[in-house]
C-alpha distance (Angstrom), angle and dihedral (degrees) to the residues before:
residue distance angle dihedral
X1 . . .
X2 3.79 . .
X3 3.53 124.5 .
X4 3.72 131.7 -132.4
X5 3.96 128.7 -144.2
X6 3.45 135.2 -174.3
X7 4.20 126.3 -150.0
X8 3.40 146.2 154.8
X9 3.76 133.9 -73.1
X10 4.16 81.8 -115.2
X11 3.72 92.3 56.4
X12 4.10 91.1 57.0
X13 3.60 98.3 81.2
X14 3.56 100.1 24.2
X15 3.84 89.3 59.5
X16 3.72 89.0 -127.9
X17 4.02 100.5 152.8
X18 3.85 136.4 72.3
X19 3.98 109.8 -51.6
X20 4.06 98.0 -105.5
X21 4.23 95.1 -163.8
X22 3.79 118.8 -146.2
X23 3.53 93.8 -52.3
X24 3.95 101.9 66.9
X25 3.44 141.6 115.5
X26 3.98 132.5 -144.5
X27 3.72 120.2 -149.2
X28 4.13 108.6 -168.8
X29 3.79 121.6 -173.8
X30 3.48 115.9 175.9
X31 4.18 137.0 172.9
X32 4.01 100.2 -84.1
X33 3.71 87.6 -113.8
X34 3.89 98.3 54.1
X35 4.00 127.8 81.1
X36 3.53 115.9 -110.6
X37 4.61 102.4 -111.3
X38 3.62 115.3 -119.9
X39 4.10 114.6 -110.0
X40 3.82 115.5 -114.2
X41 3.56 88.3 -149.7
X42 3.62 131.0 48.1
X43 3.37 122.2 -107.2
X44 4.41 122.0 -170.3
X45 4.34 91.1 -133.5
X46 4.12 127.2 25.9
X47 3.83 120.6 -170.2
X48 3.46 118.8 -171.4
X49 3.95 126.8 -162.4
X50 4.23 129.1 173.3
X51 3.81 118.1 -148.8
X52 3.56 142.1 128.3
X53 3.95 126.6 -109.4
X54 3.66 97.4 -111.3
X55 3.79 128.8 134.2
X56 4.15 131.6 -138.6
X57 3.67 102.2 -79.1
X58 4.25 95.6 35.6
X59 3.54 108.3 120.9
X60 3.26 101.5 -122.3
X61 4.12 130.5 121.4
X62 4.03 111.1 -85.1
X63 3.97 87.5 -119.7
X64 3.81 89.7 72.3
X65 3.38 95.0 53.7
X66 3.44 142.7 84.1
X67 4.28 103.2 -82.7
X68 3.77 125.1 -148.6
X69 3.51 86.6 -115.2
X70 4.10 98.2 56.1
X71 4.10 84.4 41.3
X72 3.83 77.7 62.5
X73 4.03 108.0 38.9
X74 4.08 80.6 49.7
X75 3.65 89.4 61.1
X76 3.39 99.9 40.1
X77 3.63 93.8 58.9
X78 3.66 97.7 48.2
X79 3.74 88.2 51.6
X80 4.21 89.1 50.6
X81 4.07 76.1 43.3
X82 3.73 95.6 52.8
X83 4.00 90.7 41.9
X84 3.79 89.8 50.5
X85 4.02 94.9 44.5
X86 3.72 79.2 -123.8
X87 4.29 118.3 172.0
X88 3.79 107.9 -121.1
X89 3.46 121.1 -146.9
X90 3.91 114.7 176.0
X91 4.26 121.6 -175.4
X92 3.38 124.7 -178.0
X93 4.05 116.4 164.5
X94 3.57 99.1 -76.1
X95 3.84 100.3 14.4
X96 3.62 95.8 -142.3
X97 3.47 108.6 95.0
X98 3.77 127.1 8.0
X99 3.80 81.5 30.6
X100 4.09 89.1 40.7
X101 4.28 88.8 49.3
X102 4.16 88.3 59.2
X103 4.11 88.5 46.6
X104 3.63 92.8 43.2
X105 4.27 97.0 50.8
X106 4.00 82.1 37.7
X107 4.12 95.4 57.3
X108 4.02 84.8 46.9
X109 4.01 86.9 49.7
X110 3.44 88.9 59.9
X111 4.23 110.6 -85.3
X112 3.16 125.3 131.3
X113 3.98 119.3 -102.5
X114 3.99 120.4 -114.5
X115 3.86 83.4 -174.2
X116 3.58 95.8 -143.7
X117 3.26 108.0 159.1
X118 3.60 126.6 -86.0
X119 3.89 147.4 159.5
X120 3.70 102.1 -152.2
X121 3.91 116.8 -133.8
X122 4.24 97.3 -118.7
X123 3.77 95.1 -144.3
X124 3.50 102.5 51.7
X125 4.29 84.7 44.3
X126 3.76 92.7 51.4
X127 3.47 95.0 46.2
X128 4.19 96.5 49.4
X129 4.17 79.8 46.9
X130 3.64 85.8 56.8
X131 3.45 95.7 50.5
X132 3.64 88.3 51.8
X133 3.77 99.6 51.0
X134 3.63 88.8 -110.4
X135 4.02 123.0 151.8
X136 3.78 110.4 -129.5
X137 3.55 140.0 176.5
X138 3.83 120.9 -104.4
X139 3.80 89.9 -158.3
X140 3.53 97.2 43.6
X141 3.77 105.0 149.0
X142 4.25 126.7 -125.9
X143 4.07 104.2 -77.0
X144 3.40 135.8 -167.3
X145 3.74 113.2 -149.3
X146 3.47 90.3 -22.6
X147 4.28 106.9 -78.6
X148 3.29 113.0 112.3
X149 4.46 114.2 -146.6
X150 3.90 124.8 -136.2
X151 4.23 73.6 -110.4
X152 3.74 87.1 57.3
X153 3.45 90.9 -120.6
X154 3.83 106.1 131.1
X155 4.09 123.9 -145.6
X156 3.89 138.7 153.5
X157 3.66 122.2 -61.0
X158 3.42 87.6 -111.4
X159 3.44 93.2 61.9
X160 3.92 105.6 56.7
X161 4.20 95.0 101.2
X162 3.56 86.3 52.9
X163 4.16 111.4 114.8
X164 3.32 97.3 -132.8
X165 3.80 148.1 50.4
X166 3.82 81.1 -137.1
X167 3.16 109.5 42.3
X168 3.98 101.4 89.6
X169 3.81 94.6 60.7
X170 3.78 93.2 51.8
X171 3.86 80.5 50.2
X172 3.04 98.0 60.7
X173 3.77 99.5 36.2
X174 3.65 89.8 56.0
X175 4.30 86.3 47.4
X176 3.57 96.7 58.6
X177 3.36 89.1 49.0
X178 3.24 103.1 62.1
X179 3.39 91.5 36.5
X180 4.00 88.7 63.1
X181 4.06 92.4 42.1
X182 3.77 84.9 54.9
X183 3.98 93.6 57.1
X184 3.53 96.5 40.1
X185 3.97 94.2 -110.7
């Protein structure tokens, strides 16, 4: 099955995600006022979208956020993804949450999960749901990977023994670290 990851608009050029192959698609979202960063690697499709990281109820103009219409180009290339066995890797700026709301609908299309970590942005999630035909919850709570704590803290499923609700983002932190020490970054 292909996978899906999502990163940062930093890790683009410097190459710093899962290597996709030929078969692979990028998925950019960036801030309507910022350029779109050219990919160190190659990748066979690029999509590129502009919107902010706001939810529902931000006050905020509609044209900054996430439209019906993107909700639905975003799923239609994840299906075309899917149907391909295409690698997905989506950026936005940070790559936790608007980028972590197209990984999140995409593992519960079908992809496989790189469980990086992520925060999904709940508008731009609902709205790909919606395109889908997909009940949601309009009070779902702020998750992390999806598993939700006794604390209500939600992280990865690989995370539950941890001892603490904090421990997986210092985890990480520490990971990509390393992992940049290690290629001279």
């Amino acid at each position: 099955m292909p996978w899906i990851e999502n990163v940062s608009l930093g890790d683009i050029p410097k190459g710093r995600h899962h290597n996709a192959g030929e078969n692979s698609m990028l998925i950019q979202i960036v801030d309507p006022d910022l350029e779109f960063p050219v990919p160190m690697h190659k990748f066979k499709e690029t999509h590129q979208f502009k919107f902010l990281d706001l939810e529902k109820d931000d006050d905020a103009a509609d044209e900054v956020k996430v439209s019906d219409a993107q909700a639905q180009q975003l799923v239609d290339l994840l299906k075309h993804a899917l149907d391909k066995r295409m690698n997905v890797v989506v950026h936005c700026v940070a790559g936790v949450c608007r980028s972590g709301a197209v990984c999140e609908v995409g593992v519960m299309m079908g992809f496989d999960d790189c469980e990086v970590f992520r925060s999904p942005n709940l508008m731009v999630k609902h709205k790909m749901m919606k395109v889908l035909g997909w009940t949601y919850d309009e009070q779902e709570p702020h998750t992390i990977n999806g598993i939700e704590l006794e604390s209500g803290l939600i992280v990865p499923a690989k995370a539950v023994d941890w001892t603490n609700d904090n421990e997986k983002v210092f985890v990480l932190a520490k990971a990509r670290k390393e992992r940049r020490e290690q290629t001279g970054e």
